[in-house]
N, C-alpha and C positions, 0 to 999 in steps of 0.2 A: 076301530078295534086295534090293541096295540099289537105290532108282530107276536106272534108265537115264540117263545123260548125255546132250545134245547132239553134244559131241564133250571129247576128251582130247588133249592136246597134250603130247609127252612131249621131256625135251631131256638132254645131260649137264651143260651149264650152263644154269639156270635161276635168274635173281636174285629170292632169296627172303630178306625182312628182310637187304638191305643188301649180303647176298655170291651167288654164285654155288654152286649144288649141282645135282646129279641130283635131278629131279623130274619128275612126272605133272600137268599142270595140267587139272582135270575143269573144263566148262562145263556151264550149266545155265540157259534162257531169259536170255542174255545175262551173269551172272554166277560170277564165279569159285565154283564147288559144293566144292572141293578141292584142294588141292596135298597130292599124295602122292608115295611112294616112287616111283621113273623106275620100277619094275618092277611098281608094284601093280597086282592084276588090276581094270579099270574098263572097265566095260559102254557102251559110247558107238556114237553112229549115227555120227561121222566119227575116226578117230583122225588126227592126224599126229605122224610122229616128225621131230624137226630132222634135219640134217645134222650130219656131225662138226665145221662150221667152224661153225654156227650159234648162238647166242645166244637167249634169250627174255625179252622186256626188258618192261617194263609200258609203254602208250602214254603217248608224251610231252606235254605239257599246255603250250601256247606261250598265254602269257597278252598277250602284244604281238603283234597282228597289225592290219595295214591295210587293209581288203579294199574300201572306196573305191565300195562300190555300193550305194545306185543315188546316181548324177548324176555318179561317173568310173568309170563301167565298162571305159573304156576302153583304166584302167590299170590295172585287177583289178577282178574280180569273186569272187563265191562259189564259181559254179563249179570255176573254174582255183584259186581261193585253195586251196579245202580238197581237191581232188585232189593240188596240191602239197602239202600239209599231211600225206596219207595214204601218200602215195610217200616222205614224211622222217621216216613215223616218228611224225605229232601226230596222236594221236585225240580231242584236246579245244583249243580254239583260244576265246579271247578278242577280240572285234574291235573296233577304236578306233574314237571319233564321229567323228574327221577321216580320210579325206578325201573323204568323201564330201557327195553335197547334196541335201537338207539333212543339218547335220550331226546327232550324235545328242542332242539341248540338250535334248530337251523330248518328249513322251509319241510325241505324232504320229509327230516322225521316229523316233523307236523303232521304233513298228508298222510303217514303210515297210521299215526295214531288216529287221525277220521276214519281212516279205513276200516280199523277195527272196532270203532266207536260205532258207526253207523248202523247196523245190522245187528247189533248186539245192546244200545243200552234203551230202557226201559223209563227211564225220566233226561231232563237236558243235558248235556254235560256242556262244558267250555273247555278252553287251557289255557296255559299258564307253558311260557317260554322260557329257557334256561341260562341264565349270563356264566360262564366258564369261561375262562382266558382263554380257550382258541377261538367263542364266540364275539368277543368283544372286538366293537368297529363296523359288525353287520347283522347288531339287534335289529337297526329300522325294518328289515327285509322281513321279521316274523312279527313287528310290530305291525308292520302294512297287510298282513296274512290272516290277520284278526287274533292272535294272540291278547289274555288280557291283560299281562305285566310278563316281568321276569325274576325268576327265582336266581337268587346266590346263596355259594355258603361262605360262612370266614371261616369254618372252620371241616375237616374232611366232613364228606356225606354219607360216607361207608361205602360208598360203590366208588369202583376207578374208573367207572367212563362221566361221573359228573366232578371233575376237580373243585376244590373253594378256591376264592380269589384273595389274594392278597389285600394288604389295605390302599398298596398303590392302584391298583385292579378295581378296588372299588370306586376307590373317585371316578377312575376311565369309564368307568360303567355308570355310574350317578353322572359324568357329566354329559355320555351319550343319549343314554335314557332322558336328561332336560331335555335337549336340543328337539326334540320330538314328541315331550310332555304326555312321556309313560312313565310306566311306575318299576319300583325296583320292592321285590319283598323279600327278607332275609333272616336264613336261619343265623341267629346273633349270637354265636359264644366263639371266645378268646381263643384262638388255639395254644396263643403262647400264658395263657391260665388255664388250660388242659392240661396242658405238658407238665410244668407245674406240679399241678393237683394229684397226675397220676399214679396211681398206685397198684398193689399186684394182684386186684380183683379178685375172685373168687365169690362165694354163695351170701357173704354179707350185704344185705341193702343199704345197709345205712355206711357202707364200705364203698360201695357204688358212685352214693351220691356226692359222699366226699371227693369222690373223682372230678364231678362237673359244679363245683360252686358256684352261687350268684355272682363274685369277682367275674365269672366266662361272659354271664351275661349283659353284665355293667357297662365292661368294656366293650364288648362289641357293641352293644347299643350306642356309646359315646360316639364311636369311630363312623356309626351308621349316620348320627344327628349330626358331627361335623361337616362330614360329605354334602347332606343335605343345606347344610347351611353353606358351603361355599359354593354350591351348585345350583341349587334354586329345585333340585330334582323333587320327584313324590316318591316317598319311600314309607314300606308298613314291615313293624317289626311281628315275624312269624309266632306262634305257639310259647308266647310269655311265660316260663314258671317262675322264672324268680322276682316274690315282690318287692324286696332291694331294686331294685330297677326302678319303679315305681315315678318314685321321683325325678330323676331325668327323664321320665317321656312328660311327667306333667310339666316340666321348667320348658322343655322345648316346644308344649303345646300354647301355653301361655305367652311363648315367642315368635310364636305365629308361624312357626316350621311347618311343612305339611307332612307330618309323622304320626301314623297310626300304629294299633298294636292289637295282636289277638290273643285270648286265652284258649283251653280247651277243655271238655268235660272230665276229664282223667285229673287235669288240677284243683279240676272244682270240687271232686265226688273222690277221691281216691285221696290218703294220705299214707306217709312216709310209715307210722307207729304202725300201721294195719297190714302192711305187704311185709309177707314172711321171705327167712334168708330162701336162697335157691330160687324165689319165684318169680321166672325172668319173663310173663305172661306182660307183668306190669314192670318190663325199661322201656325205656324213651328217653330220648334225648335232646332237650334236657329235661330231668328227672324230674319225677313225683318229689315233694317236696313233705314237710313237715304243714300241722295242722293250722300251726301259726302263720307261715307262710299263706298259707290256702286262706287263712280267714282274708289278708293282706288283701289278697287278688280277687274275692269280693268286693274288697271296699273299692279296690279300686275300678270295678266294674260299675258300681253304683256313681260313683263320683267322673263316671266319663273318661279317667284317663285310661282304660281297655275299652275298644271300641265294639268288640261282637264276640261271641264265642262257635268258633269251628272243630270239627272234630278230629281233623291231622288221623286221619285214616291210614295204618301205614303198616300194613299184615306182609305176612309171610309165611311159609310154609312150616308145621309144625317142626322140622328138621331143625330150620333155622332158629328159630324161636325159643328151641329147649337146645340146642348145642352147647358143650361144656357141662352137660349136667349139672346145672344150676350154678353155673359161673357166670355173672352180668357183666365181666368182658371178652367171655366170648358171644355172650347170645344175640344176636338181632333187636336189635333198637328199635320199637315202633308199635303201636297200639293200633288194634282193629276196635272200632268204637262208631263206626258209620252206623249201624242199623238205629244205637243204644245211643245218642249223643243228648235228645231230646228226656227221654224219663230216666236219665242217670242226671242232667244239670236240671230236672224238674226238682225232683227227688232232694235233693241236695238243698236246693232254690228252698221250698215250702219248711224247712225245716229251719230256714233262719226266716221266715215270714216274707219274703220276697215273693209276689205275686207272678203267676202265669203270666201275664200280662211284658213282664218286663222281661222274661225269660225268650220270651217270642221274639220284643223286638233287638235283644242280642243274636237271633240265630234265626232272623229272616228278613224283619225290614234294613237292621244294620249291615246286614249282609249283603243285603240284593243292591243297597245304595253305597254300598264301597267298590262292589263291582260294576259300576253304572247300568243297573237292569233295573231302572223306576218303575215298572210294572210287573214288579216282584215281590212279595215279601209283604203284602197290604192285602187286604179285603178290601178291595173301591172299584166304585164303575169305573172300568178301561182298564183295569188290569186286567193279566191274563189269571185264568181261573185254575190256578191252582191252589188248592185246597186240602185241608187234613181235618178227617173228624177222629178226634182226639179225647182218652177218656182219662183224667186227670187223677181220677181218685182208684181205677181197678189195678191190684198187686201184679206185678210182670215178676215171676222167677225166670234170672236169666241161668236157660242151660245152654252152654255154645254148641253143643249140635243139633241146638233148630235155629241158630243164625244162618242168614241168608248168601254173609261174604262166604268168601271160596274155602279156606280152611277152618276148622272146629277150634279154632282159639279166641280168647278175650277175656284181657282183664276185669271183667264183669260176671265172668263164671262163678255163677252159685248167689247172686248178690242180689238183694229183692228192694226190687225199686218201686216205684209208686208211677201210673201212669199208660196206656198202652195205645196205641195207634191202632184204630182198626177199620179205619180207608182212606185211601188218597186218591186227590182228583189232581190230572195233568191234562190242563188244556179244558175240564171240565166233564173227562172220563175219567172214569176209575182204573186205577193202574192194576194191570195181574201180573203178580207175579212170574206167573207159568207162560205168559199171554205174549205179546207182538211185542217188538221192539218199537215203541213209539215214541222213544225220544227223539230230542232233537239237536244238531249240534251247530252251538252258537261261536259267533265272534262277535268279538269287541264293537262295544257301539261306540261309531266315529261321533 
């Protein structure tokens, strides 16, 4: 008689290798033991069967996320991050060194930010190290710490304790980062095409945007692909808007560079004609773009050259967010979009005929295999069993104050999406909200 399972989770669609089919998904201390036939007979202490609308999707893997604690908890924390994170669907979460204080440059603040992660988050988190010109020369030391890459900027970060690096700065850091064959990810726009561009802000959006042109983006992608090419380094270009870019990541993909790139669901689902003046809920930088642009960054999600989509999770406290009274250069730069990343780019997906299917594997298998976590991101035996039953076709009105992150904002307020999350499994339990802190905090697998 075969062992006893944990539990068996049975669906009529279940994404398995890429499509949907009738399956049996057996658990077993945390791990997928089996996917069998939806009818095989499996001996298990919990079974659940889906619903006829239901879905069972692998848990999604958001490798951009901001969670700001400890030193601004006040505009996320661990907590609220990964409860939002487990209510959309992410059972594995990546967190950036900014914006928090200290940020994550150096071993210490590493340890402070486990410290706060542990006890507090609800699905896995990882991190992500900070390259800053006082850091550069003694990345190895948080690369050896388990760190999974390092963040730069070229251009300011809005905060003054994570400085950008020049472009001399960056080769130094693409060449340190080869010698030890880590990776470098970078927010890519021109500072000296900001400067440029800038102008005297105020409540116009499309006054805004004029500020950060795809020129920002162009160039610093060049200056990133150079580096990379005279350096041998691995380098992934951050939260893509402009699809002018496009074609330099596919010339240097077909070069054989190892250059990747990400979008995120605010460029996929959100356009430039639709965000009214004053409504600084939707900046980010770089900016929401026009409709055309957005179809652009479809295609080129379709055609391979953007490799996943993440949701650059990046709140604040409503102070910040509306300061200036609807002036988008004063207000806070950054979109809360963790809980909503999955049935905002569903939503968006179904309506140009892009199946679920391909939508997943941008925002779990591509995900989980750009962060070396192969038993992530899949339905297969030996993965670990995390899971989402997921309802594709139920109306989600989003109001932001029944979201989960720490403050009542998001550009998704009022906006009726298609699609709703209504369980996740980590490790092959259900995640509670309310419930224990049962994540878990990962390093880089050597």
């Amino acid at each position: 008689m075969a062992e006893r399972l944990d539990r068996v989770v049975r669906g009529r669609r279940v994404l398995v290798d890429g499509s949907f089919r009738p399956a049996a998904v057996g658990i077993r201390e945390g791990r997928i033991a089996a996917v069998a036939q939806v009818d095989a007979e499996l001996s298990a202490g919990e079974v659940t069967d889906l619903a006829d609308d239901e879905v069972l999707l692998p848990g999604l893997v958001d490798t951009h996320v901001h969670i700001n604690e400890p030193g601004r908890t006040e505009w996320e924390g661990f907590a609220t991050a990964t409860r939002a994170a487990a209510a959309g669907g992410v059972t594995t979460l990546i967190d950036m060194p900014l914006n928090s204080i200290p940020p994550t440059v150096d071993v210490p603040a590493l340890e402070l930010k486990r410290d706060a992660a542990r006890a507090a988050s609800v699905v896995d988190v990882g991190f992500w190290g900070g390259a800053v010109p006082d850091s550069l020369g003694s990345l190895r030391q948080l690369h050896d710490a388990g760190v999974f890459g390092f963040k730069a900027f070229l251009s300011p970060s809005g905060v003054d304790e994570f400085p950008e690096l020049s472009r001399e700065q960056l080769l130094r850091a693409l060449e340190e980062i080869a010698g030890f064959g880590g990776l470098l990810i970078v927010h890519a726009e021109d500072p000296a095409v900001l400067e440029r561009s800038g102008n005297e802000g105020g409540r116009s959006y499309p006054r805004f945007v004029d500020s950060r042109p795809p020129e920002a983006e162009i160039s610093a992608i060049e200056a990133v692909i150079d580096g990379v090419r005279r350096t041998g380094a691995r380098a992934h270009i951050l939260h893509l808007s402009a699809a002018d870019a496009l074609p330099v990541l596919a010339a240097a993909k077909a070069e054989g560079l190892p250059v990747t790139a990400e979008t995120c669901p605010h460029y996929l689902a959100l356009d430039e004609e639709h965000i009214p003046d004053g409504a600084t809920q939707y900046k980010c930088c770089p900016p929401i773009r026009d409709a055309a642009n957005q179809d652009a960054l479809w295609r080129g999600l379709l055609d391979g050259t953007l490799d996943f989509i993440v949701s650059d999770h990046s709140p604040s406290t409503p102070e910040r967010k509306f300061a200036g009274d609807g002036d988008f250069s004063v207000a806070w730069g950054g979109i809360a979009g963790l809980q909503l990343g999955l049935p905002a780019v569903w939503t968006a997906a179904r309506r140009r005929g892009i199946p679920l299917e391909r939508v997943v594997r941008w925002m779990a298998e591509n995900t989980a295999r750009f962060a070396g976590l192969p038993d992530r991101g899949r339905i297969a035996a030996g993965a670990q069993a995390d899971l989402v039953v997921f309802a594709p076709d139920e109306p989600l009105h989003v109001d932001a104050r029944g979201l989960l992150h720490r403050n009542p904002v998001s550009a998704y307020d009022g906006a009726d999406l298609s699609g709703r999350v209504r369980a996740t499994l980590l490790r092959g339990r259900p995640v509670n909200p309310e419930g224990p802190a049962a994540g878990r905090l990962l390093k880089r697998p050597r």
